[in-house]
Backbone as JSON, one array per atom type, in Angstrom:
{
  "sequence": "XXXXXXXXXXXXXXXXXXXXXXXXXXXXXXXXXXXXXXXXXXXXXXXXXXXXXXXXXXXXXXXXXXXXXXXXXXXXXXXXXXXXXXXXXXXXXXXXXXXXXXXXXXXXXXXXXXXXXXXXXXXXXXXXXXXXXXXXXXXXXXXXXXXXXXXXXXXXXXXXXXXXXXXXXXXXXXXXXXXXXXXXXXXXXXXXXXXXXXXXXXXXXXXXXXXXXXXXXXXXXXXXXXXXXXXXXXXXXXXXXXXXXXXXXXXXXXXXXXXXXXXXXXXXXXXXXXXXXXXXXXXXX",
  "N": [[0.85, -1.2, 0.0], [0.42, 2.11, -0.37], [2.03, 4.99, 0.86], [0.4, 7.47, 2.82], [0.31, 10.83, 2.2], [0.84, 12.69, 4.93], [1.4, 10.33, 6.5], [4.04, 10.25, 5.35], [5.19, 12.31, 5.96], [5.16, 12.55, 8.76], [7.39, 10.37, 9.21], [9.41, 11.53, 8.07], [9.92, 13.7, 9.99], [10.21, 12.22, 12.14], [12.9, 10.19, 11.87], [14.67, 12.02, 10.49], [17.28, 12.15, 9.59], [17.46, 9.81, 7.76], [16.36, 10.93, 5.67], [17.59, 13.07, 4.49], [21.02, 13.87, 3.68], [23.7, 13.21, 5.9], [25.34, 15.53, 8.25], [28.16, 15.9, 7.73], [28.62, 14.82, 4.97], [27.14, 16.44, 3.61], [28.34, 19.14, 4.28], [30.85, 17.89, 3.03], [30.17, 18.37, 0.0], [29.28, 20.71, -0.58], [31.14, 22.13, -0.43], [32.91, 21.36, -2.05], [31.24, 22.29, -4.24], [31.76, 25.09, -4.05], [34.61, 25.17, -4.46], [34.17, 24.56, -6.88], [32.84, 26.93, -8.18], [34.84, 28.49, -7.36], [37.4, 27.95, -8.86], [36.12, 28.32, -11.03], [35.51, 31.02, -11.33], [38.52, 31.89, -10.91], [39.86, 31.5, -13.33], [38.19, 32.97, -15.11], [39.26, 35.39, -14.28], [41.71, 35.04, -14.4], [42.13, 34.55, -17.25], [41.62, 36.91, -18.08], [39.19, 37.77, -18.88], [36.28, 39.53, -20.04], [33.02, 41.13, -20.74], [33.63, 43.39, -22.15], [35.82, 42.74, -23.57], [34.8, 40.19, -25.24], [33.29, 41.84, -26.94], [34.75, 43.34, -28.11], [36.52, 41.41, -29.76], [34.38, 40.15, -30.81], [33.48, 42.09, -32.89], [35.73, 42.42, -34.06], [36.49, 39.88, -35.35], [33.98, 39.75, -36.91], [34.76, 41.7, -39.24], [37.44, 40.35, -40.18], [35.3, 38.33, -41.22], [34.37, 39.41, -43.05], [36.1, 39.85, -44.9], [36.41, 37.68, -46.05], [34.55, 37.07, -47.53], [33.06, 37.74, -51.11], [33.89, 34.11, -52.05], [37.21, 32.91, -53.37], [37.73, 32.34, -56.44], [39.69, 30.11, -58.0], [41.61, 31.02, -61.19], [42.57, 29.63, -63.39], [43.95, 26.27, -64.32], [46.72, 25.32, -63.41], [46.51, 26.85, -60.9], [44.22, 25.88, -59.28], [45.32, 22.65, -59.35], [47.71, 23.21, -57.55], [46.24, 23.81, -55.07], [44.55, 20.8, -55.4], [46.06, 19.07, -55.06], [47.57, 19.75, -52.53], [45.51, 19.27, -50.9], [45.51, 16.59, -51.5], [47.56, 15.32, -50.59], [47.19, 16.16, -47.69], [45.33, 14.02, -47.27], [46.44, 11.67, -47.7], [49.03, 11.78, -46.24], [47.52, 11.44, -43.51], [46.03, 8.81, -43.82], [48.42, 7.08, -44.4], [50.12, 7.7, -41.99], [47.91, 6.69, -40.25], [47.92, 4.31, -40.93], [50.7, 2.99, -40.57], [51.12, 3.53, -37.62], [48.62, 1.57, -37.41], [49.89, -0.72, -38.16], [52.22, -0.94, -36.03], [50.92, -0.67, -33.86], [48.99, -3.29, -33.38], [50.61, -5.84, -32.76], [51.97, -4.7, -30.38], [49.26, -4.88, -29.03], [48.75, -6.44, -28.25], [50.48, -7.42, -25.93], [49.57, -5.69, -24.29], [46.69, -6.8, -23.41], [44.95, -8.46, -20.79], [44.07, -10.75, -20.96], [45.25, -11.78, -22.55], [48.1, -11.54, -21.97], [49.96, -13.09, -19.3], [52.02, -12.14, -17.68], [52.71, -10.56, -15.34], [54.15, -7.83, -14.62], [55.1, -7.38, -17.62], [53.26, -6.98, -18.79], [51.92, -4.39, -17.61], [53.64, -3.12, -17.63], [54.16, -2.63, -21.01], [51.57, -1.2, -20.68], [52.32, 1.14, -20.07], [53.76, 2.18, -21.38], [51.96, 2.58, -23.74], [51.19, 4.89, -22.17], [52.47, 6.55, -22.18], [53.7, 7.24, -24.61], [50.73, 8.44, -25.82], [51.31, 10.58, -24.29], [52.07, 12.38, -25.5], [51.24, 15.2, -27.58], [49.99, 15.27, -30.86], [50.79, 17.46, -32.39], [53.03, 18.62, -31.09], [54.84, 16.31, -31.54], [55.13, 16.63, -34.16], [56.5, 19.05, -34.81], [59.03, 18.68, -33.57], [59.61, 16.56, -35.24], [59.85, 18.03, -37.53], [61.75, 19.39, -37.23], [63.54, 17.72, -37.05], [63.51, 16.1, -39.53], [63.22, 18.16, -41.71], [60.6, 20.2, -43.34], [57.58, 19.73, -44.88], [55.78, 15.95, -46.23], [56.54, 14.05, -44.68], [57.31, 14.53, -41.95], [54.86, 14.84, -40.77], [53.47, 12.91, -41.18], [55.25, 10.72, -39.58], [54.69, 11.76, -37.0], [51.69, 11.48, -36.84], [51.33, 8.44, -37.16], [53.27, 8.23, -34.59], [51.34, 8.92, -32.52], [49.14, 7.7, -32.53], [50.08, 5.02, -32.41], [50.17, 5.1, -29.38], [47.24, 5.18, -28.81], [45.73, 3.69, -30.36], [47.23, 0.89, -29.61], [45.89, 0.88, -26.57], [43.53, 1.08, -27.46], [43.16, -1.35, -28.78], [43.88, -3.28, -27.15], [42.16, -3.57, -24.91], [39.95, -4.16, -26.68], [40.27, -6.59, -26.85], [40.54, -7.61, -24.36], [37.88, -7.38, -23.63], [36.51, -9.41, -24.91], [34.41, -12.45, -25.2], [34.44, -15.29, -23.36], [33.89, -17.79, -24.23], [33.73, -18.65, -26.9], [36.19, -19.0, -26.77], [36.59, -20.96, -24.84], [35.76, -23.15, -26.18], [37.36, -23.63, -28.52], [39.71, -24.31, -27.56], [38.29, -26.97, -26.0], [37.75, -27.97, -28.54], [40.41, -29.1, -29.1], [42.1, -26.9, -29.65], [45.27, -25.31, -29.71], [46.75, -22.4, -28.14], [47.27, -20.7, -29.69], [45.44, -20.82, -31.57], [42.99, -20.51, -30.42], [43.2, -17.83, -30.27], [43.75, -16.92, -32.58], [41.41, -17.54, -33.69], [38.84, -17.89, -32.4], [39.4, -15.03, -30.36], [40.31, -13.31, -32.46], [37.84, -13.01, -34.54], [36.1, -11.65, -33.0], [37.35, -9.33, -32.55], [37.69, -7.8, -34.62], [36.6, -6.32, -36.14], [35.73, -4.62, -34.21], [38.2, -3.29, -34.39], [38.54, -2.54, -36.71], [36.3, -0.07, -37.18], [37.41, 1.05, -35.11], [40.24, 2.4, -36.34], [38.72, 3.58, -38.93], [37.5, 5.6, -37.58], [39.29, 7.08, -36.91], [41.04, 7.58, -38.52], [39.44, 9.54, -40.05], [39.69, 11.59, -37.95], [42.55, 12.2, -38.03], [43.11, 12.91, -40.73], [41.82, 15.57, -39.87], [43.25, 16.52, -38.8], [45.58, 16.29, -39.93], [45.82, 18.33, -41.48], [46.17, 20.87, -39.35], [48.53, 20.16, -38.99], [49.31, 20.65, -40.98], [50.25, 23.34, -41.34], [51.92, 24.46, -39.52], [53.86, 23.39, -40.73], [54.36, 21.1, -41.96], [53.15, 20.25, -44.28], [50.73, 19.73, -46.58], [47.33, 20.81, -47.0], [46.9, 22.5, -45.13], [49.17, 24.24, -44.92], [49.38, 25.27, -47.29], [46.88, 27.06, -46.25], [47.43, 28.54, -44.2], [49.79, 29.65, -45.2], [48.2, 31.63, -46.85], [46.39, 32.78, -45.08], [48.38, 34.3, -43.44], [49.39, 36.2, -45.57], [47.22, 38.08, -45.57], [44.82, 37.13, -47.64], [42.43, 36.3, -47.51], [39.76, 35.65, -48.62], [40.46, 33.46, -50.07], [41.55, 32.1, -48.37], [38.73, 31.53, -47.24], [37.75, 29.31, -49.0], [39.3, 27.7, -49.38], [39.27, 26.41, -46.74], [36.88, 26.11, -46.55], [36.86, 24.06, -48.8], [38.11, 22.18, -47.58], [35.91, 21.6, -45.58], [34.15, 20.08, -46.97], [36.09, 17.75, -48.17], [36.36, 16.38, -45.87], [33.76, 15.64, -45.17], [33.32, 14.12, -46.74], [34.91, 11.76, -46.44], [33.97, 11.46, -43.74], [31.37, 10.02, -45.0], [32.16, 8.37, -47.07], [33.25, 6.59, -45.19], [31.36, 5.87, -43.45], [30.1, 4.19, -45.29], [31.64, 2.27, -45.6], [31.95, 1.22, -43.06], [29.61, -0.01, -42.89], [29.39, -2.2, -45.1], [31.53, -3.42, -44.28], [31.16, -4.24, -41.44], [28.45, -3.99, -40.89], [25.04, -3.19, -40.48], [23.8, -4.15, -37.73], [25.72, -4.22, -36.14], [26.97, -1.59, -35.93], [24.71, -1.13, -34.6], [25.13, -0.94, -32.26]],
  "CA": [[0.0, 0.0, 0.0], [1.5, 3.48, -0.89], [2.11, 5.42, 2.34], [-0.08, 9.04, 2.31], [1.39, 12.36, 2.55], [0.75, 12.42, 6.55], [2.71, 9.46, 6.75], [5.58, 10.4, 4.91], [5.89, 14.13, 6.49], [5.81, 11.72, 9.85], [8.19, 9.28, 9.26], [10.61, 12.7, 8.11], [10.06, 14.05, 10.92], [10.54, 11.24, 13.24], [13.93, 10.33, 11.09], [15.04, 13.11, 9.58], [18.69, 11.95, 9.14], [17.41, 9.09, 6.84], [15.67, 11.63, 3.93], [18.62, 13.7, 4.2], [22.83, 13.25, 3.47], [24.64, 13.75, 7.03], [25.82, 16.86, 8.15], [29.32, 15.37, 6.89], [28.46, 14.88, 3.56], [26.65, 18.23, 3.29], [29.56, 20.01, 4.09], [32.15, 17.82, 1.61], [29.13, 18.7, -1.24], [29.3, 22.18, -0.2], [33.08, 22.47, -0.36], [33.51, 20.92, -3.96], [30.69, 23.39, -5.66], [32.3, 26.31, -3.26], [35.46, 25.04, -4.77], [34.34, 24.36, -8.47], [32.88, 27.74, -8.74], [36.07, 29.48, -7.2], [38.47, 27.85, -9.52], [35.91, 29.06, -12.59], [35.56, 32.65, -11.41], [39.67, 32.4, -10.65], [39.7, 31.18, -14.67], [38.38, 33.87, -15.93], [39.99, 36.56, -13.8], [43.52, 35.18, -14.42], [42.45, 34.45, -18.8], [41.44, 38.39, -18.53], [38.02, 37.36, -19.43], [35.28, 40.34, -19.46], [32.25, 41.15, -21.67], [33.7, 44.46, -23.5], [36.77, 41.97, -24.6], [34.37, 39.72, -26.11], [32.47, 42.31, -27.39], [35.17, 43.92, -29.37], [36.75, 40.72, -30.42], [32.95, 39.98, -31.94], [33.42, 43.15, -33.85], [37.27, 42.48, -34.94], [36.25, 38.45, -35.99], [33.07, 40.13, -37.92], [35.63, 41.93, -40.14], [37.67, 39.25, -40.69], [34.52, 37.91, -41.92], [33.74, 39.95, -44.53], [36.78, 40.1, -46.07], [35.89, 35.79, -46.67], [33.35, 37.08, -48.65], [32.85, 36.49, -51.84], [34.53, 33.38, -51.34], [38.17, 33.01, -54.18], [38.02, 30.8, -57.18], [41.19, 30.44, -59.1], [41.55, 30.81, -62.8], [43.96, 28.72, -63.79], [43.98, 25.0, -64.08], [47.64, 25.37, -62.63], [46.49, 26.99, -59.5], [43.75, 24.68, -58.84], [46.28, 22.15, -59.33], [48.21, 23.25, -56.23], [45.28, 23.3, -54.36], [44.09, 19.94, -55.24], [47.59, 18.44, -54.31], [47.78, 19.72, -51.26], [44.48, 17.89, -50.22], [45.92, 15.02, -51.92], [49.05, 15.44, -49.37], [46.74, 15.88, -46.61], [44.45, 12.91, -46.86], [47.8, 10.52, -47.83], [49.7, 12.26, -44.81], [46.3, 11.15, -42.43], [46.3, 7.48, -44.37], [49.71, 6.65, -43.78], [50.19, 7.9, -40.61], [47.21, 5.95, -39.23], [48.25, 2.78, -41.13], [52.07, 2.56, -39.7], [50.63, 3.26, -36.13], [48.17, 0.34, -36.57], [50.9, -2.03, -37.51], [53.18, -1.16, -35.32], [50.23, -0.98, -32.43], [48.73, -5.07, -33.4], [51.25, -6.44, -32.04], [51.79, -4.32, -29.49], [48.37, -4.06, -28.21], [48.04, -7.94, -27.47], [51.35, -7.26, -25.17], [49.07, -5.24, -22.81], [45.63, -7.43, -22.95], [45.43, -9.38, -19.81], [44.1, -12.52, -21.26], [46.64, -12.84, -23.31], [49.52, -12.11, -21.78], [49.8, -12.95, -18.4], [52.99, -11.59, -17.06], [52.14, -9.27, -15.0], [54.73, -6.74, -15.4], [55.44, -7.04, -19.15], [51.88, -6.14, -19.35], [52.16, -3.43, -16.9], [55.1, -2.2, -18.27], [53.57, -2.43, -22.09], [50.43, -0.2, -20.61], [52.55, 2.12, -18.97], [54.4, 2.73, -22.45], [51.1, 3.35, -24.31], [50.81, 6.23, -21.7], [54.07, 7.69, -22.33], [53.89, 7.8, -26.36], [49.68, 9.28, -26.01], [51.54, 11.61, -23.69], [53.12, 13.42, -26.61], [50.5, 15.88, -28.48], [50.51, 14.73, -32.08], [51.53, 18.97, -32.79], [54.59, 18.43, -30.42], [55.8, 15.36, -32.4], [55.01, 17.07, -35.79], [57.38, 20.14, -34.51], [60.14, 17.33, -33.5], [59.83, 15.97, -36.47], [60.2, 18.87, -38.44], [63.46, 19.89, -36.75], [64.47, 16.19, -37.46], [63.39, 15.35, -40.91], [62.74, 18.62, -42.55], [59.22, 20.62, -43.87], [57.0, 18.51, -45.63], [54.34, 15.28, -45.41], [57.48, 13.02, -43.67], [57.4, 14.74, -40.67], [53.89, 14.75, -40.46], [53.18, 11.27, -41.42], [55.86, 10.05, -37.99], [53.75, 12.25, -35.6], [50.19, 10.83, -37.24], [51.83, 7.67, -37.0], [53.44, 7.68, -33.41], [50.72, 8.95, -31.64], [48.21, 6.57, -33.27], [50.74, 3.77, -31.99], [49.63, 4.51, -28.48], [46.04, 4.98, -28.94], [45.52, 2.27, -31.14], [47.66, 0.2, -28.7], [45.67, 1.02, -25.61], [42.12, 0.81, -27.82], [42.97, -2.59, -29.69], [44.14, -4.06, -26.1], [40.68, -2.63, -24.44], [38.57, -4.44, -27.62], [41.18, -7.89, -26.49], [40.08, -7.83, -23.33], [36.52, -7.29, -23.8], [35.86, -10.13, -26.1], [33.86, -13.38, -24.86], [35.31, -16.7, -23.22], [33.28, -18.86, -24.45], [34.63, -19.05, -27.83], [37.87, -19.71, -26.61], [36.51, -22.23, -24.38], [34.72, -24.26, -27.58], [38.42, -24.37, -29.21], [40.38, -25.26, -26.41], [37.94, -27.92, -25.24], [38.21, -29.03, -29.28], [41.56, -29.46, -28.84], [42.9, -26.37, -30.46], [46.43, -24.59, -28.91], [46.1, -21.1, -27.24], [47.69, -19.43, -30.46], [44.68, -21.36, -32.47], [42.0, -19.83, -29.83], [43.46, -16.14, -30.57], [43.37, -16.75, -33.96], [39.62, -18.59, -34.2], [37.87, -16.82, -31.36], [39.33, -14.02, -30.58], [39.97, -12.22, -33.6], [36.55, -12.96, -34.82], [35.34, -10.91, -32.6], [37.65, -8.0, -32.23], [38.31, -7.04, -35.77], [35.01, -5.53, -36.39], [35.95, -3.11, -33.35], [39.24, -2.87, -35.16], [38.3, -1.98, -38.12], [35.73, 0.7, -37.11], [38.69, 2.41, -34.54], [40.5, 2.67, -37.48], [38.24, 4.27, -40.06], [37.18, 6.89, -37.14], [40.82, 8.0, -36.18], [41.54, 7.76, -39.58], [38.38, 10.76, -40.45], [39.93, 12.54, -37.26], [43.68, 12.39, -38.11], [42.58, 14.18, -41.83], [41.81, 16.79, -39.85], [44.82, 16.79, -37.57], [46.72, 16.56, -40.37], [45.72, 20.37, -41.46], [46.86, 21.5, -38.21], [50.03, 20.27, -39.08], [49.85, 21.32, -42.49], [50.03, 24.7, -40.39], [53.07, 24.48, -38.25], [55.37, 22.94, -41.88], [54.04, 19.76, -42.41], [52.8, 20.25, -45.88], [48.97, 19.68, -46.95], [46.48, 21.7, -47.27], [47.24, 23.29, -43.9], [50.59, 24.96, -44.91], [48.7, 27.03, -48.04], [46.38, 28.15, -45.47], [48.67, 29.33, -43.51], [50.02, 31.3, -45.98], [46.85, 32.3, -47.34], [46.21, 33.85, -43.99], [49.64, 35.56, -43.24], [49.56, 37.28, -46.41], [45.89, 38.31, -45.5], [44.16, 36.4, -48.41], [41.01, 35.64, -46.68], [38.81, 34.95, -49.58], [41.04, 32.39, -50.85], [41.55, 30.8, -47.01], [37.58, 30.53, -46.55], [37.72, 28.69, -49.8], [40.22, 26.08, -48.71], [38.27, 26.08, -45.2], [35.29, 25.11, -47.85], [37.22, 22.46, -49.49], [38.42, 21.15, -45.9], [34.78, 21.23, -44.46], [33.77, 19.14, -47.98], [36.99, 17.24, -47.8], [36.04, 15.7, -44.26], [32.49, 15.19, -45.08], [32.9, 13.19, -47.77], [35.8, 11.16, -46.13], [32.8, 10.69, -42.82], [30.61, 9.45, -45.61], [32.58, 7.19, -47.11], [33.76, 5.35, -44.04], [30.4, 5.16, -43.0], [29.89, 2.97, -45.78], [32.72, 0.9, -45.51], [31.78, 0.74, -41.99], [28.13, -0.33, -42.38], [29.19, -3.07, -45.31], [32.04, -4.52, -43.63], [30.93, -4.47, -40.21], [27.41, -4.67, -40.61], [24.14, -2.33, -39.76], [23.33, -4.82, -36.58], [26.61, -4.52, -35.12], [26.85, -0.72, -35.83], [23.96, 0.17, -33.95], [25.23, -1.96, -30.96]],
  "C": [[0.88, 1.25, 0.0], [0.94, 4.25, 0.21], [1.1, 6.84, 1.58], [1.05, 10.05, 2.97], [1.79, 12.21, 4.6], [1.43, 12.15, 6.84], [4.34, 9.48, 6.79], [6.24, 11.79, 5.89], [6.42, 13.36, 8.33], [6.92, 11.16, 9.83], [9.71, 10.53, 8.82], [11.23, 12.99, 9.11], [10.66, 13.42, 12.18], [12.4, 10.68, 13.31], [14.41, 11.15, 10.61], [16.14, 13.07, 8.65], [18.77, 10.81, 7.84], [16.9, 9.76, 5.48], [16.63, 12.79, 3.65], [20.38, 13.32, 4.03], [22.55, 13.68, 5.04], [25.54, 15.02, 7.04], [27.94, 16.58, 7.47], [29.19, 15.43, 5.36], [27.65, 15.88, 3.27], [27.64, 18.97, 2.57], [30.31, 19.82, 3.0], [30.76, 18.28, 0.63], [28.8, 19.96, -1.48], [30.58, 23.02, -1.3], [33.46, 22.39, -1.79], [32.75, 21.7, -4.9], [31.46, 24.75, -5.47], [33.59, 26.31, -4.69], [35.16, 24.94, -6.37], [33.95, 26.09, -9.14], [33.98, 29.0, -8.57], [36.89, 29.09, -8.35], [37.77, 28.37, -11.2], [36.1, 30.36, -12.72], [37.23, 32.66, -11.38], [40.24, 32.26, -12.51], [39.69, 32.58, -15.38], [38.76, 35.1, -15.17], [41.4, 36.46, -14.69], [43.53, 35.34, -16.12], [41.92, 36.3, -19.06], [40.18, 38.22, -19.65], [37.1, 38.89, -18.71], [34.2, 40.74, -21.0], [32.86, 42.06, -22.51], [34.97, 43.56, -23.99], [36.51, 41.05, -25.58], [33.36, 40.45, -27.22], [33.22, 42.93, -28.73], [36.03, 42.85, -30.23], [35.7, 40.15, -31.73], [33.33, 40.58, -33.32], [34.8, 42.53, -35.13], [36.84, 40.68, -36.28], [35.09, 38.64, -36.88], [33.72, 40.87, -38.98], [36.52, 41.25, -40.72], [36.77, 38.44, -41.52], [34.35, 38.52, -42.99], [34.57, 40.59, -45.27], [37.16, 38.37, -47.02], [35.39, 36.29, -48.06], [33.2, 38.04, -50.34], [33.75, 35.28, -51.83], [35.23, 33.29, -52.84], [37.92, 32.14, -55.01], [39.16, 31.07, -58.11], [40.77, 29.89, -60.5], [41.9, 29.87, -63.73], [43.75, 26.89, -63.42], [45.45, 24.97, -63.0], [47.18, 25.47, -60.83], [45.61, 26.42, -58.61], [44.22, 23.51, -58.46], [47.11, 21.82, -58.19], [47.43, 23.18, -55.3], [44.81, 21.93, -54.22], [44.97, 19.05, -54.78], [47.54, 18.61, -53.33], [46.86, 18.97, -50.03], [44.79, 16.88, -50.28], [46.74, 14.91, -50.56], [48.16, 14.99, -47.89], [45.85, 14.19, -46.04], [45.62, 11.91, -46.93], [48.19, 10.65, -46.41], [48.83, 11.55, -43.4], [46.32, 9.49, -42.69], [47.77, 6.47, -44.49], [50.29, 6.75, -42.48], [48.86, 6.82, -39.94], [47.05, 4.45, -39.53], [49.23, 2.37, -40.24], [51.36, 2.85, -38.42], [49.42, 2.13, -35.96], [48.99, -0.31, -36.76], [51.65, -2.26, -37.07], [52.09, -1.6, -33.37], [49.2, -2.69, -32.11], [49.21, -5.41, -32.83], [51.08, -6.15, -30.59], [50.63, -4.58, -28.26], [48.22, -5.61, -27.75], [49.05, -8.37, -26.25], [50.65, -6.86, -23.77], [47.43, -5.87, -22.73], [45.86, -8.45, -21.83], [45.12, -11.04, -19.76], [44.43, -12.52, -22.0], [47.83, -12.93, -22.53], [49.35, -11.97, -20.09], [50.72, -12.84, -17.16], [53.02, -10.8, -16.68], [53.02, -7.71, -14.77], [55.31, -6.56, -16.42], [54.25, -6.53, -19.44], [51.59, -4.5, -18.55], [53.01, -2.46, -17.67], [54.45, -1.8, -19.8], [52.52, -0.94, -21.91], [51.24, 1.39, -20.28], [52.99, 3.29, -20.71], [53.31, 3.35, -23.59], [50.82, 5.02, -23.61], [51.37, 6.91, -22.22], [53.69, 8.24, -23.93], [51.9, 8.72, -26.06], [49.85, 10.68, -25.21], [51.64, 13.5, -24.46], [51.93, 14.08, -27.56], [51.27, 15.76, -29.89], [51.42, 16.4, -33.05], [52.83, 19.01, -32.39], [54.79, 17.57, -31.37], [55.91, 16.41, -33.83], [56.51, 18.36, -35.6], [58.73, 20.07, -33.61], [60.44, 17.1, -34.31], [60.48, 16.75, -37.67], [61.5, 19.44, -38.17], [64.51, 18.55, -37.23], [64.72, 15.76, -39.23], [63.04, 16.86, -42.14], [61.11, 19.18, -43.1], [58.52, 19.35, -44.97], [55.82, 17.34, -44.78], [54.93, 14.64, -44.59], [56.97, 13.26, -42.32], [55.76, 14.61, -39.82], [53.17, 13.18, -40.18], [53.69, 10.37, -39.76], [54.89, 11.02, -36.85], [52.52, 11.83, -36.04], [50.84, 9.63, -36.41], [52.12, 7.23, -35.14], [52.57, 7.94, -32.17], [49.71, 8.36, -31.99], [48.75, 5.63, -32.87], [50.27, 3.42, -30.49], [48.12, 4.39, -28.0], [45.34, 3.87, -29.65], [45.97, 0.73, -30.38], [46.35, -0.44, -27.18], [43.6, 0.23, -26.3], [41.92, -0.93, -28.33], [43.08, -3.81, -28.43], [42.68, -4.36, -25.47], [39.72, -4.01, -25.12], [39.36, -6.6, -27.41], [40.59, -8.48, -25.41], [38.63, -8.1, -22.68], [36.08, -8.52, -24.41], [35.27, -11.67, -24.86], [34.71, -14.21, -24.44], [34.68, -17.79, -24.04], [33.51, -19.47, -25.65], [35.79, -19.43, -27.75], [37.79, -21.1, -25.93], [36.46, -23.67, -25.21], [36.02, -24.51, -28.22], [39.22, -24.85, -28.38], [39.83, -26.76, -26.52], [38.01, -28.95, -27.26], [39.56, -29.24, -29.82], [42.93, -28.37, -29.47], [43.81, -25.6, -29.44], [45.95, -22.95, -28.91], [46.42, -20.27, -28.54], [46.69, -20.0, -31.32], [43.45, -20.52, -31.8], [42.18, -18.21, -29.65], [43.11, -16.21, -31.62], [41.71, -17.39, -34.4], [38.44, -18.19, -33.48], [37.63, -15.87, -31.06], [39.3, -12.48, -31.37], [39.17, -11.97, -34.48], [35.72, -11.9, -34.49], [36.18, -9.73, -32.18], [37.63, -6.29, -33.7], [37.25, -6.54, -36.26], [35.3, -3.99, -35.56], [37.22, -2.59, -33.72], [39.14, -1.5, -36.27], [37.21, -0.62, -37.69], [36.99, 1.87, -36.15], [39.29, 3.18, -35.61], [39.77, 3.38, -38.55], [37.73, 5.7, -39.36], [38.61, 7.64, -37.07], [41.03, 8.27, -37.43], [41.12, 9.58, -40.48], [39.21, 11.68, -39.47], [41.7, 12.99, -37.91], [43.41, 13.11, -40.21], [42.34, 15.09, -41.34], [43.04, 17.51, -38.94], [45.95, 17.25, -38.48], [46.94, 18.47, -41.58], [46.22, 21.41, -40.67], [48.29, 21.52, -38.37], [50.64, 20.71, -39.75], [50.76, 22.97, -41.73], [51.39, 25.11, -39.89], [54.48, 23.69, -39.63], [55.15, 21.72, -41.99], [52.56, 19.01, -43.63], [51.16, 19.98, -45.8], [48.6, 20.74, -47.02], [46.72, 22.81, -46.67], [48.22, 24.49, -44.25], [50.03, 25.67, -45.98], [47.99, 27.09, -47.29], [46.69, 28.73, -44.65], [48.87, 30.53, -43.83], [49.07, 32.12, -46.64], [46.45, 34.01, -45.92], [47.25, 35.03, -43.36], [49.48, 36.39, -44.03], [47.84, 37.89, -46.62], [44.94, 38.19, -47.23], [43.01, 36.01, -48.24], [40.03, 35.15, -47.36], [39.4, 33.43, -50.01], [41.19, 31.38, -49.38], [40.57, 31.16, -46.73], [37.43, 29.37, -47.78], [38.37, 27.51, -49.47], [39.66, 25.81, -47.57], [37.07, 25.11, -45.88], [35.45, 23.64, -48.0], [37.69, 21.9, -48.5], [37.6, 20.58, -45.35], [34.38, 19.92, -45.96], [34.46, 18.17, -47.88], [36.35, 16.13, -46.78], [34.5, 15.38, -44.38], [32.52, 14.01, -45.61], [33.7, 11.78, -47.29], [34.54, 10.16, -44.88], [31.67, 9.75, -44.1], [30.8, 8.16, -46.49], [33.15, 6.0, -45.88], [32.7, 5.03, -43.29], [30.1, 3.99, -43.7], [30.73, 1.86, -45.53], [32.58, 0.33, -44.21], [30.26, -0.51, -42.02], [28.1, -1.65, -43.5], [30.53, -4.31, -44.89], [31.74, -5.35, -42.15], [29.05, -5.09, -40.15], [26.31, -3.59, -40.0], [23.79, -2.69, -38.41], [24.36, -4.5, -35.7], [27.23, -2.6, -35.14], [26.1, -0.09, -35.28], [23.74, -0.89, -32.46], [25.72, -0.71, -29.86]]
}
């Protein structure tokens, strides 16, 4: 029977300490909003945050705008040309880089799953090393790289690449660990060896989550690799760069254009490839 009001305002009253936290846990619940909204207001004191700075930045970033506009088309097959290259560069630069970091992170990543390997500090140790390399912002490596190897897609390609080694590492281990026993049980028990029940069970069921990591990082690192273009690591990035130094602005919203198109079309194709290798059932899992 469902208590009436009466009841309930009684049974408050009578208890009180049971329809409320404890004056202990008040306080810590107090302390941590006290504390979350001090460290926001101390935020924007210290970033020199105030409305007339956003007000005249509005203004300054609305002029910038409307020197976008009409947006540049080049004349010239030539100078199209360089443009369409440099996309080329970029999407290669994003596609190579996130190949070499998966096959250097396969291996790897079955180093730090714990039902596979069950040494407990080689696997330790393995995890620790995915930290270290996702430590490294893929912009830092790129601006390593470029001191090492020179301007261009090289340098770009080893920072795609090595920071994709420990994310891919850490994600492919993750999708290792996750996977069912029971398939492994069914080859074991028909008599197959442990490197027969990786290969017959488990990678049945990982390479689906493989393969989809891969085609997302792949869409994200195309756009990473613009950033890098940016900083001397060639693509698209590096003429908009200069587009923008030499205040060009029509011509860099145009490449912004072909970047935002670029990346659409790239999500649209890997949806497909997602939805007929993997499967509509197991995509909307």
């Amino acid at each position: 029977m469902t208590p009436s009001q009466d009841q309930i305002d009684a049974a408050m009253g009578a208890h009180p300490l049971v329809f409320r936290d404890p004056p202990l846990v008040r306080a810590r619940k107090i302390a941590l909003w006290v504390g979350f909204f001090g460290l926001f207001a101390w935020c924007l004191y210290d970033f020199n945050f105030s409305p007339e700075r956003i007000w005249v930045g509005l203004g300054r970033l609305g002029r910038v705008m409307s020197f976008m506009f009409p947006p540049y088309l080049w004349q010239t097959w030539a100078e199209w040309l360089e443009i369409l290259t440099a996309l080329g560069e970029t999407i290669a630069m994003a596609f190579m880089g996130t190949l070499l970091g998966a096959i250097v992170a396969f291996p790897l990543s079955f180093l730090g799953a714990k039902n596979i390997n069950r040494i407990f500090w080689l696997r330790q140790g393995t995890r620790r090393g995915y930290d270290v390399i996702r430590a490294f912002e893929t912009l830092i490596l790129a601006l390593i790289f470029i001191r090492a190897f020179g301007l261009g897609p090289l340098p770009g390609i080893l920072a795609i690449a090595v920071s994709e080694i420990g994310t891919f590492s850490k994600l492919f281990s993750e999708a290792l660990e996750n996977t069912s026993r029971k398939p492994v049980e069914g080859v074991v028990a028909s008599g197959g060896s442990r490197a027969q029940s990786i290969r017959y069970a488990i990678m049945p069921q990982v390479l689906p989550v493989h393969l989809s990591v891969l085609l997302y990082n792949f869409e994200s690192n195309v756009r990473s690799g613009t950033i890098l273009g940016i900083v001397g690591a060639g693509g698209i990035g590096f003429l908009l760069s200069d587009r923008i130094s030499t205040y060009h602005w029509d011509q860099a919203w145009t490449m912004i254009f072909m970047i935002i198109a670029m990346v659409y079309l790239i999500d649209y194709l890997s949806g497909l490839i997602r939805t007929k290798l993997i499967g509509t059932a197991d995509l909307a899992k």
